[in-house]
C-alpha positions as CSV (number, residue, x, y, z in Angstrom):
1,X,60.1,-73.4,-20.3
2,X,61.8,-72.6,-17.0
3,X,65.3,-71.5,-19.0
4,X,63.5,-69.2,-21.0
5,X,62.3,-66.2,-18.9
6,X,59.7,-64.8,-21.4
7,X,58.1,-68.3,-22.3
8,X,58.1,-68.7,-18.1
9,X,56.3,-65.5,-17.2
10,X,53.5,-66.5,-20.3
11,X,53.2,-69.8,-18.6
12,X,52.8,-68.1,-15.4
13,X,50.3,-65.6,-16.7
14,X,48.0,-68.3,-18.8
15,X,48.1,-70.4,-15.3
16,X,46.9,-67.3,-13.4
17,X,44.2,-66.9,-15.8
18,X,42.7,-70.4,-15.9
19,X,43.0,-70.5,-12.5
20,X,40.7,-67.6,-12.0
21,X,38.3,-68.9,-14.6
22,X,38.1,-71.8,-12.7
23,X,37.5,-70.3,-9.2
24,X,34.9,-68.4,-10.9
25,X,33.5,-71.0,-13.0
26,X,29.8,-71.9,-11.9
27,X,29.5,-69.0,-9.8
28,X,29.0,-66.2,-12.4
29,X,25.5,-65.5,-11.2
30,X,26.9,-65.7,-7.4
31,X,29.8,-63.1,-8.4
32,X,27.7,-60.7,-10.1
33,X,25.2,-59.8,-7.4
34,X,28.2,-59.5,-5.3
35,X,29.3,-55.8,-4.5
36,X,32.9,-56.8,-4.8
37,X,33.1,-59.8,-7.2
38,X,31.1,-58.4,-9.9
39,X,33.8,-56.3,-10.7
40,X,36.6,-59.1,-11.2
41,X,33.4,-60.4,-13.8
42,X,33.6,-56.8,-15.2
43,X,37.5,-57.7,-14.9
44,X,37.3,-61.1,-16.8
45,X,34.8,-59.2,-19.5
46,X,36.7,-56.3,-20.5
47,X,40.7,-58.1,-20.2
48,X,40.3,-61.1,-21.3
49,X,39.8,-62.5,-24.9
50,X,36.4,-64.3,-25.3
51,X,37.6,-67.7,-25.5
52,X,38.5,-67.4,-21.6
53,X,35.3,-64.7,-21.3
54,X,32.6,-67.2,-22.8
55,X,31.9,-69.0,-19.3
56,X,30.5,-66.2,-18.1
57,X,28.1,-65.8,-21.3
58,X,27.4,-69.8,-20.9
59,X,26.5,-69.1,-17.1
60,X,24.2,-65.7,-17.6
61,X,22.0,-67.2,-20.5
62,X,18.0,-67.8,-19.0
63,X,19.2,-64.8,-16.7
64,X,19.5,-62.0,-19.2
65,X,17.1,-60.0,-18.7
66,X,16.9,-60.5,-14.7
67,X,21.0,-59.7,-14.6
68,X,20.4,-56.5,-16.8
69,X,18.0,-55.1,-14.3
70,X,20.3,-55.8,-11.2
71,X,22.5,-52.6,-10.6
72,X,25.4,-54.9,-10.4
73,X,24.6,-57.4,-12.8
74,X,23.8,-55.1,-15.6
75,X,27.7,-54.0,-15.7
76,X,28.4,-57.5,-17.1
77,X,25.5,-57.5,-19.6
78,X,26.3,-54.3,-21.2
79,X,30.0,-55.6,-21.8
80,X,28.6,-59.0,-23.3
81,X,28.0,-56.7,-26.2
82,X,31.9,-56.4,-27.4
83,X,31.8,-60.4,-26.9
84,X,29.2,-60.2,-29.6
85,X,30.8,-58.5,-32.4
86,X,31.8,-61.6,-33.9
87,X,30.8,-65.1,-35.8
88,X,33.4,-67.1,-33.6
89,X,32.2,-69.8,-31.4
90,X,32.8,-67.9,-27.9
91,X,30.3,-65.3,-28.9
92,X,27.4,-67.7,-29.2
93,X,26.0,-67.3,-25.3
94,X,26.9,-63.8,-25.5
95,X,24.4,-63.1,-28.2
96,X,22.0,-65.4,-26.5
97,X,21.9,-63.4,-23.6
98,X,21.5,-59.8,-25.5
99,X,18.6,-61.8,-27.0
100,X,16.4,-62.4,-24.3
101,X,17.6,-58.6,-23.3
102,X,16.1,-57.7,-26.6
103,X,13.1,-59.5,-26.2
104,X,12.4,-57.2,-23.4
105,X,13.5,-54.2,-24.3
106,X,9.9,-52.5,-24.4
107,X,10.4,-52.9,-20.5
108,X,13.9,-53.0,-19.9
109,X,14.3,-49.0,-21.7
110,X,12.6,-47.9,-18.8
111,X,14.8,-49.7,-15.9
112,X,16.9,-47.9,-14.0
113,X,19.8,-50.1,-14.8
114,X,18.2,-51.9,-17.9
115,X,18.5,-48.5,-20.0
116,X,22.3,-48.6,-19.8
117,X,22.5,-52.5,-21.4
118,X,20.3,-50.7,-24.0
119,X,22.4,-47.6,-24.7
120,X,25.4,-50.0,-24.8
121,X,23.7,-51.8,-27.4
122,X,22.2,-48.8,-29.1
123,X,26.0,-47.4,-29.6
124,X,28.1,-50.4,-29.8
125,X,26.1,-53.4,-31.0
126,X,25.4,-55.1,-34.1
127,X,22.9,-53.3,-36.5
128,X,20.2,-55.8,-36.4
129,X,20.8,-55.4,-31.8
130,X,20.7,-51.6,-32.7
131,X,17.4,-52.0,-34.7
132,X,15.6,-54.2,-32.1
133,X,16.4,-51.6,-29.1
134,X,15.6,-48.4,-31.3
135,X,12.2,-50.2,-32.4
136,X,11.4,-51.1,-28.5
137,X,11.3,-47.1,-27.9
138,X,9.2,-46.0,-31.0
139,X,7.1,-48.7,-29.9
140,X,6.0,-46.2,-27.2
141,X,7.8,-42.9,-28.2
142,X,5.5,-40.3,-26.9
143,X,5.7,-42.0,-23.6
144,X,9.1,-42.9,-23.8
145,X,10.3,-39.5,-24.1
146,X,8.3,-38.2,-21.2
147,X,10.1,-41.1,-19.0
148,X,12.8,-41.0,-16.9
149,X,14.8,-43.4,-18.0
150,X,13.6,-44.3,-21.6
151,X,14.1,-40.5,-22.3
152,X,18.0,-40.8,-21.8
153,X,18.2,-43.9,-24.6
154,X,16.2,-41.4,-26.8
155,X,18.5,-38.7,-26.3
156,X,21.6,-41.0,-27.0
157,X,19.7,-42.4,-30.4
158,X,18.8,-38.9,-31.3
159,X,22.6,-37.9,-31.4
160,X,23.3,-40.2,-34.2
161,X,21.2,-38.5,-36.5
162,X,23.6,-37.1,-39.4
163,X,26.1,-39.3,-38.9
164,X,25.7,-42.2,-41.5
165,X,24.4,-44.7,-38.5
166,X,20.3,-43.5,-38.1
167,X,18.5,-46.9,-38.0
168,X,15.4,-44.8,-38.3
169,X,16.2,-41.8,-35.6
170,X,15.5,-39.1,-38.3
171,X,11.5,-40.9,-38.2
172,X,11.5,-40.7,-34.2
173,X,12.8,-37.1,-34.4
174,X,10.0,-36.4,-37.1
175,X,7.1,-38.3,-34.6
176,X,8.3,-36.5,-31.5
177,X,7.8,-33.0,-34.0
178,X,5.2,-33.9,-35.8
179,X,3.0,-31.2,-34.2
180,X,2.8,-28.6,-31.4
181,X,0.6,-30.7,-29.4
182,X,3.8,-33.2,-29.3
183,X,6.3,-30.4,-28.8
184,X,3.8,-29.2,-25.8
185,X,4.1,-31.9,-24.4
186,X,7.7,-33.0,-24.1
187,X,8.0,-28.9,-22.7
188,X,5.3,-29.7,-20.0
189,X,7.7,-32.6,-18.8
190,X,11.3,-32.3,-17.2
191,X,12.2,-35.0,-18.7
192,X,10.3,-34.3,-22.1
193,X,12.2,-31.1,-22.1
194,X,15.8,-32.6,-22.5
195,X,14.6,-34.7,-25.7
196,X,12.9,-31.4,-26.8
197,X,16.5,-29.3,-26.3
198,X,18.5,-32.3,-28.1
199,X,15.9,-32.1,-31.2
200,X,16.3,-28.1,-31.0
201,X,20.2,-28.3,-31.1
202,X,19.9,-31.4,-33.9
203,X,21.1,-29.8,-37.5
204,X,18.6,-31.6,-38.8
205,X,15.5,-30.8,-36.9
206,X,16.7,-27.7,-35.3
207,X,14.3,-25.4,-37.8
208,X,11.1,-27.6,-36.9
209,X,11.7,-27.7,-33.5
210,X,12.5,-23.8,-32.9
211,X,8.8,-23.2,-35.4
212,X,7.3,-25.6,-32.5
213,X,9.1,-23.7,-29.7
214,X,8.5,-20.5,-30.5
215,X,4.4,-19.9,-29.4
216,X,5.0,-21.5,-26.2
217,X,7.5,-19.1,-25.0
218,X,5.8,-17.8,-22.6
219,X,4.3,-21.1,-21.1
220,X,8.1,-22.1,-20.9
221,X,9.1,-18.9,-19.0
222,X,6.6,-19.6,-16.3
223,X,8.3,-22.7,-15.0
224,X,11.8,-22.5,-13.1
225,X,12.4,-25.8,-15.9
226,X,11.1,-23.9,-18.8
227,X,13.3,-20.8,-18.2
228,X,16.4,-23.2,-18.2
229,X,15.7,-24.6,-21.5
230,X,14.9,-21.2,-23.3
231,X,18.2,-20.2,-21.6
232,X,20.0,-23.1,-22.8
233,X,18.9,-22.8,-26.1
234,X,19.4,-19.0,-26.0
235,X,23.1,-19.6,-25.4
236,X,23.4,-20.5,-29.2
237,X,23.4,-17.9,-32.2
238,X,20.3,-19.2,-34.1
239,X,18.0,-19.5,-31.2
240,X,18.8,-16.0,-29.2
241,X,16.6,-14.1,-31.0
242,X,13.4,-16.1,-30.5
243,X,13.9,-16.2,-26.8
244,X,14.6,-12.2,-26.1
């Protein structure tokens, strides 16, 4: 190995690497609470292949759910979902993990830090992952879509709508539209308001939404949040002429 300079620096670099995964080894947990170390995990996660990644899966499973809702932690839950895509051996733990996430998604969609595990899982995961997460916020929609949080994962399911991926988003547009006493009340909300301007800008919905829109102009132009999303939506072509 030493009189071939290629087949050195591999050996060198394979060394490196096992070395780190043993430093780290049995302190996943430790690391990822850590302000500084969670982001060689985040490192280890996104670099390596998951045959040197799956420690890190082996060491987070019972903690799923408690890691996604740390705001360090949840960096290496939401990257467990690449490390899930396949049937191989090393992704075992990973889906394990993004298991017991999914159990809890009814609660996790409206975490602070749990919602991004859920949009990585909503965008990037396997269709059945996809399924559970979308189902944890029609569980709830109307209230979803009024929170915070929750109301950003609906946002990011809603813009899938048309493109071949919908895992029932078309349905939640349809329930979050299905009359003005809904549309009401997402405009009544600030957050309720971005779902509502994301359904009025959809292809597909856009039609329903600007019918709904249209009597409660004027409740919309007396709020400082109302005015901004009649001028949003007056920005483009189809919607001016309601809004004038």
């Amino acid at each position: 190995v030493l009189r071939d300079p290629v087949a050195g620096q591999r050996w060198r670099v394979q060394f490196d690497v096992e070395a780190l995964v043993g430093q780290l080894r049995g302190h996943v947990l430790e690391a990822i609470q850590h302000p500084h170390a969670n982001h060689v995990i985040k490192q280890v996660l996104d670099m390596m292949p998951s045959e040197y990644a799956a420690f890190v899966a082996d060491e987070l499973v019972g903690s799923g759910v408690w890691a996604a809702k740390h705001k360090f932690g949840c960096r290496a839950i939401l990257r467990l979902v690449q490390h899930a895509s396949s049937d191989s051996w090393e992704s075992a733990s990973a889906k394990e993990v993004l298991s017991e996430v999914l159990q809890e998604a009814d609660e996790l969609c409206r975490d602070e830090f749990g919602k991004f595990v859920l949009e990585e899982i909503i965008e990037r995961g396997l269709p059945e992952q996809r399924q559970l997460a979308l189902s944890a916020l029609r569980a709830r929609l109307a209230r979803n879509a009024r929170h915070e949080h929750a109301s950003f994962l609906i946002q990011r399911a809603l813009r899938s709508i048309g493109s071949g991926r919908e895992d029932g988003t078309s349905e939640m547009a349809d329930e979050l539209l299905a009359s003005r006493d809904a549309a009401q009340s997402l405009a009544r909300n600030q957050f309720g308001r971005y779902v509502l301007r994301d359904l009025a800008r959809s292809a597909k919905h856009a039609r329903r939404a600007r019918d709904l829109l249209t009597p409660l102009t004027g409740e919309l132009q007396g709020s400082k949040q109302g005015k901004k999303l009649l001028m949003d939506l007056s920005t483009e072509g189809e919607f001016a002429s309601h809004w004038k």
